[in-house]
C-alpha positions as a Markdown table, in Angstrom:
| # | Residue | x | y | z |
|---|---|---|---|---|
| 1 | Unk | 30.2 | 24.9 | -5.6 |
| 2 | Unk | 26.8 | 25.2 | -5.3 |
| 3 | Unk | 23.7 | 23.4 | -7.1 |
| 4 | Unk | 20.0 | 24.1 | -7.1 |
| 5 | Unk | 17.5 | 21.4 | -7.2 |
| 6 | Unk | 13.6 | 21.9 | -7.9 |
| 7 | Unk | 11.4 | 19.4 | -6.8 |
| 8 | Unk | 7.6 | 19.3 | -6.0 |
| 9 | Unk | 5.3 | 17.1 | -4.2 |
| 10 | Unk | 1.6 | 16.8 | -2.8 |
| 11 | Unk | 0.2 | 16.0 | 0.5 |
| 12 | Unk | -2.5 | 16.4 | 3.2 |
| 13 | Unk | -2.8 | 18.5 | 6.4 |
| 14 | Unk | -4.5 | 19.9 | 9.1 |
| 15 | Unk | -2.9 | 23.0 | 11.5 |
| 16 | Unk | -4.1 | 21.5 | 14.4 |
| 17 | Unk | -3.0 | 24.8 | 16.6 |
| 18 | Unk | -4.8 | 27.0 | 14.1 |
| 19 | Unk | -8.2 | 29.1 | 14.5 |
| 20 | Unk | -9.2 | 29.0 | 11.0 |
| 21 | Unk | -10.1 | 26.9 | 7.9 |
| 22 | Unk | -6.7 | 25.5 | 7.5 |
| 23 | Unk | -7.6 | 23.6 | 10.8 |
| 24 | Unk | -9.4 | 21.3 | 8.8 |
| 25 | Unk | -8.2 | 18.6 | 6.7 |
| 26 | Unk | -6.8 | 20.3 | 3.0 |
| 27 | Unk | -3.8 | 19.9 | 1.0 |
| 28 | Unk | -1.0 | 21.5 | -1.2 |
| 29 | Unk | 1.5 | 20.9 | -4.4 |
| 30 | Unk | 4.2 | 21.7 | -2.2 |
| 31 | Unk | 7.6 | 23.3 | -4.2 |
| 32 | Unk | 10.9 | 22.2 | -2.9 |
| 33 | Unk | 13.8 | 24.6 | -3.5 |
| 34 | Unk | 17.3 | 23.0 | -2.4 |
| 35 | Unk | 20.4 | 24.8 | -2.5 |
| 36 | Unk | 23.1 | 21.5 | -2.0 |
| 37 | Unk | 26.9 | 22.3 | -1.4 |
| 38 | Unk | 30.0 | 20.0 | -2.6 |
| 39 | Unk | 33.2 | 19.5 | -4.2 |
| 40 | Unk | 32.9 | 19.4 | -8.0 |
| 41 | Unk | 34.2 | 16.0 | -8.7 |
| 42 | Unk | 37.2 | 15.0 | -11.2 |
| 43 | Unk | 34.6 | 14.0 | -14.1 |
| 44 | Unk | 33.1 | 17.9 | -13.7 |
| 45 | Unk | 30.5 | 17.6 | -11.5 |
| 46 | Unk | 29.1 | 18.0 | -7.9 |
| 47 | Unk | 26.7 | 15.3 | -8.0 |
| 48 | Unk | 24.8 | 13.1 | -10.8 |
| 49 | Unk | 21.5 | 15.4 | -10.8 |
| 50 | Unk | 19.4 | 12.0 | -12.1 |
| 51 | Unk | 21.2 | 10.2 | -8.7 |
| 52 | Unk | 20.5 | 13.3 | -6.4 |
| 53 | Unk | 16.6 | 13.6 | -7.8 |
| 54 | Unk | 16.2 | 10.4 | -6.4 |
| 55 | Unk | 17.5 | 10.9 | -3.1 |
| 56 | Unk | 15.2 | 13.9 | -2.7 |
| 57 | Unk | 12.4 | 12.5 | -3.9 |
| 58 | Unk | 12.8 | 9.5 | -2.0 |
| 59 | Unk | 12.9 | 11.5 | 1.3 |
| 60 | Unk | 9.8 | 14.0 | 0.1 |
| 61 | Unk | 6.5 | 13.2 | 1.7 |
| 62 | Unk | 4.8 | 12.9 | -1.8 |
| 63 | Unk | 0.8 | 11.7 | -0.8 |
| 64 | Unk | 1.1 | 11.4 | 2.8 |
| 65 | Unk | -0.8 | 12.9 | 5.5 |
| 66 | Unk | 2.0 | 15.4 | 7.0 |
| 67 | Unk | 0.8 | 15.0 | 10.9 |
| 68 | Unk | 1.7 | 11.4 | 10.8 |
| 69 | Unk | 5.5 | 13.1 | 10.3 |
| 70 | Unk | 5.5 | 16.6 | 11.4 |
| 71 | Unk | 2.9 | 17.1 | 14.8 |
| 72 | Unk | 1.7 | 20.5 | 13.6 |
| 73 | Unk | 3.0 | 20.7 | 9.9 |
| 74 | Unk | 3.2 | 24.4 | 9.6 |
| 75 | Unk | 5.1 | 25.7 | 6.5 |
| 76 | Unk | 7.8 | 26.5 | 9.2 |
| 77 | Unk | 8.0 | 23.6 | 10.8 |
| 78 | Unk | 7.8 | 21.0 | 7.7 |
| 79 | Unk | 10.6 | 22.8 | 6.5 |
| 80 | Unk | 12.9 | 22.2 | 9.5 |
| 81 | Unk | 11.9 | 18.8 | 9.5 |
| 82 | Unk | 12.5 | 18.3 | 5.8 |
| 83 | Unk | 16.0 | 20.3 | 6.0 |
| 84 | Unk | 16.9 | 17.9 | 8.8 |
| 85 | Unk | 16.5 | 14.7 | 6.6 |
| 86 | Unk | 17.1 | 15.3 | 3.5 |
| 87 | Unk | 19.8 | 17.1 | 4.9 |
| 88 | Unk | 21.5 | 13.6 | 6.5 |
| 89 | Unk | 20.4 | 11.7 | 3.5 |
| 90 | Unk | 22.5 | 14.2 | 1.5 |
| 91 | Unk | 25.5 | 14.1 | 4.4 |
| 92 | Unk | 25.6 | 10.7 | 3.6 |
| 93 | Unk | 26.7 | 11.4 | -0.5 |
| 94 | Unk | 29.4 | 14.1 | 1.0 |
| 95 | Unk | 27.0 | 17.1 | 0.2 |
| 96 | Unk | 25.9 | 19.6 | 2.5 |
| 97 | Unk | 22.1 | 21.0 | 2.7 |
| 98 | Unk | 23.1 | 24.7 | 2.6 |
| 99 | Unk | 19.2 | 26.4 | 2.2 |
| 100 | Unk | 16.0 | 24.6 | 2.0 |
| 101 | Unk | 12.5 | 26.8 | 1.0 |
| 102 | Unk | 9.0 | 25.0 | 1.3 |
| 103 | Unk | 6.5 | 27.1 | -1.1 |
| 104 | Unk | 3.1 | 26.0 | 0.0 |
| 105 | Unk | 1.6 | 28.2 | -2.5 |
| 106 | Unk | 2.9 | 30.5 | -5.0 |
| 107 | Unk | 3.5 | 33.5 | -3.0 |
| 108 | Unk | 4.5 | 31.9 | 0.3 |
| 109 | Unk | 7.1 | 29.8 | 1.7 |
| 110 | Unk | 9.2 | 29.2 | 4.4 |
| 111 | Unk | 13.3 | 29.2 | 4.4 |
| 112 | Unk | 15.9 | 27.1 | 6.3 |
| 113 | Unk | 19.7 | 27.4 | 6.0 |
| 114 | Unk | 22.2 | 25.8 | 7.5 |
């Protein structure tokens, strides 16, 4: 079975490979799409969406400065980065990070599966 969480967070960056304004320092509301695979459980469900909220949230970088994290926190590669913990942190709960999209903006975003 498959569940789709929505999640959103804000944070600073600079492309530091990038001839253009984004080089400087600027930030986003970042949208979060997860698409999370798992069993559904004998009381009906795949997860507990309050519990699994948390988790993502807890591994979101919500008001931090993304080239502490990520060395050149492109749309692409904070997605793979993000796909990669959230999906152990989810590993851990016997789910499975099946697709992953980063919307930096409303009409652009960048997709992982797995």
């Amino acid at each position: 079975m498959f569940i789709k969480l929505i999640r959103s967070f804000s944070s600073a960056h600079r492309l530091p490979h990038y001839d253009g304004p984004c080089h400087q320092l600027h930030g986003h509301t970042w949208k979060a799409v997860f698409v999370i695979e798992g069993p559904v459980r004998p009381d009906g469900m795949v997860c507990d969406f309050k519990v699994i909220k948390k988790l993502l949230d807890d591994n979101l970088p919500d008001h931090q400065f993304l080239n502490d994290q990520v060395e050149n926190p492109t749309a692409e590669n904070l997605a793979q980065f993000l796909f990669q913990k959230t999906g152990a942190a989810l590993a851990q709960q016997g789910l499975k990070l099946k697709t992953l999209e980063i919307w930096e903006s409303d009409n652009a975003a960048a997709i992982v599966e797995g």
